[in-house]
N, C-alpha and C positions, 0 to 999 in steps of 0.2 A: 180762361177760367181763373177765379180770385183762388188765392195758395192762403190758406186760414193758420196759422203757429197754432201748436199746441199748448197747452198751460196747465201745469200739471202744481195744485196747492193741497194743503191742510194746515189745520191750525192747535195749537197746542194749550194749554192751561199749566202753568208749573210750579207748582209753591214749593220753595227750598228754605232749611233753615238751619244753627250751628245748634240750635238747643232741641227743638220738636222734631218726635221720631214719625216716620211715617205711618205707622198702625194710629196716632195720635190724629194725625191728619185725615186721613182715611175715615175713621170713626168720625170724626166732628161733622164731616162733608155726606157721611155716609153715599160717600162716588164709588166704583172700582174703579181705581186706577188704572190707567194703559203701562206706567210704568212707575214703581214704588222701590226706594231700599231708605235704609237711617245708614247715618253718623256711625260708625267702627265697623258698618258690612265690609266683609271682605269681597274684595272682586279682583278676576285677573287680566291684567294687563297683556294683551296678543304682541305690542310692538318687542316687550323683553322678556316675556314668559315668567314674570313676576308675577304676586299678589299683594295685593296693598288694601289701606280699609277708606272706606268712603269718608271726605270731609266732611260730610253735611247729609241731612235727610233731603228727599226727595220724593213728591208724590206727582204724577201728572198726568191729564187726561187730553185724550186730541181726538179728533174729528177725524171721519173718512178722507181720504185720500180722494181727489175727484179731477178729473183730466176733463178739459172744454177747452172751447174757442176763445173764451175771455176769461181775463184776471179778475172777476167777482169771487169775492169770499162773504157777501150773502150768506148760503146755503153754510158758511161754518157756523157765520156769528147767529143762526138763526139757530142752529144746533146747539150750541153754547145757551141761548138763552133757552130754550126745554130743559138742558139738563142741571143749569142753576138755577132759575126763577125761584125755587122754594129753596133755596140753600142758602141765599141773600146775605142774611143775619149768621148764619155760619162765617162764609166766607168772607166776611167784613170783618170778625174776629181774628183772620188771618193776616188780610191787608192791615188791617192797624197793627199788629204786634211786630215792634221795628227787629223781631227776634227771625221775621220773617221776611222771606222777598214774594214777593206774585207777578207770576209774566205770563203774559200774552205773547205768544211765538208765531210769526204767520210764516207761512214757508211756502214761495212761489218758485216753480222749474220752468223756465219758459225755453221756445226752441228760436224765439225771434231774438236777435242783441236787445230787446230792451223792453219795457213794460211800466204802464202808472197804474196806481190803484186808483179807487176813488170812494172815501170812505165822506156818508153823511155826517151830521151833527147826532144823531138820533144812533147810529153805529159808534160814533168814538165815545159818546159818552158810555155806552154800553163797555165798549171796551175797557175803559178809566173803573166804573161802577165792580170789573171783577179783576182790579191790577190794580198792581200801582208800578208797572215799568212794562213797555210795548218792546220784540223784540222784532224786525225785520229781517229774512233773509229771504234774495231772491237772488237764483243764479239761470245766468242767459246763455244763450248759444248752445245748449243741450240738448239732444235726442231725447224728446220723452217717450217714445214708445219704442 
């Protein structure tokens, strides 16, 4: 019998910036966030039991977590576009404003040593259309479940 790797991805959306707070961001995209703070939040630091204030704002939204046989992220970028399609002309105010960064985060767990994606023309420009910096990470030889 064939032994199938698991592949365990999701994908992320992140706009970070040193001047725009995140309620600013928030409101423009009119998104909830998965995860949001601004520039002077304070947060604490576990490794020194410090508290420090955040460099930058941060708003970001991500996709279900989804565990398969194969490394398609399809079903993310398919999500990403339902939940931007009308937000277009927002989020283009973002990517242009060099006060701002936009990434696309794609996050692969595989349990095999190694894995390829395989993204179309029709997916990367989608990609590019809500970024302007792609970020990869994919980590191998892991127990996903």
């Amino acid at each position: 019998m064939d032994k199938f790797f698991l592949v365990k991805s999701h994908c992320e959306l992140a706009i970070t910036s040193q001047k725009i707070d995140a309620e600013t961001m928030k409101s423009g995209l009119n998104v909830e966030p998965f995860c949001a703070y601004s520039k002077g939040d304070p947060f604490f630091i576990k490794v020194t039991g410090h508290v420090a204030n955040r460099f930058q704002s941060l708003w970001a939204v991500r996709s279900e977590t989804i565990v398969s046989e194969n490394e398609d992220i399809t079903p993310h970028l398919l999500y990403f576009r339902s939940l931007l399609d009308s937000k277009m002309d927002q989020l283009s105010i973002f990517i242009c404003d060099p006060l701002c960064d936009v990434s696309f985060w794609i996050w692969i767990e595989t349990e095999d040593a190694g894995i390829g994606i395989d993204l179309s023309e029709d997916d990367l420009a989608f990609i590019k259309s809500i970024s302007n910096r792609v970020h990869l990470s994919i980590i191998a030889n892991r127990k996903i479940i």
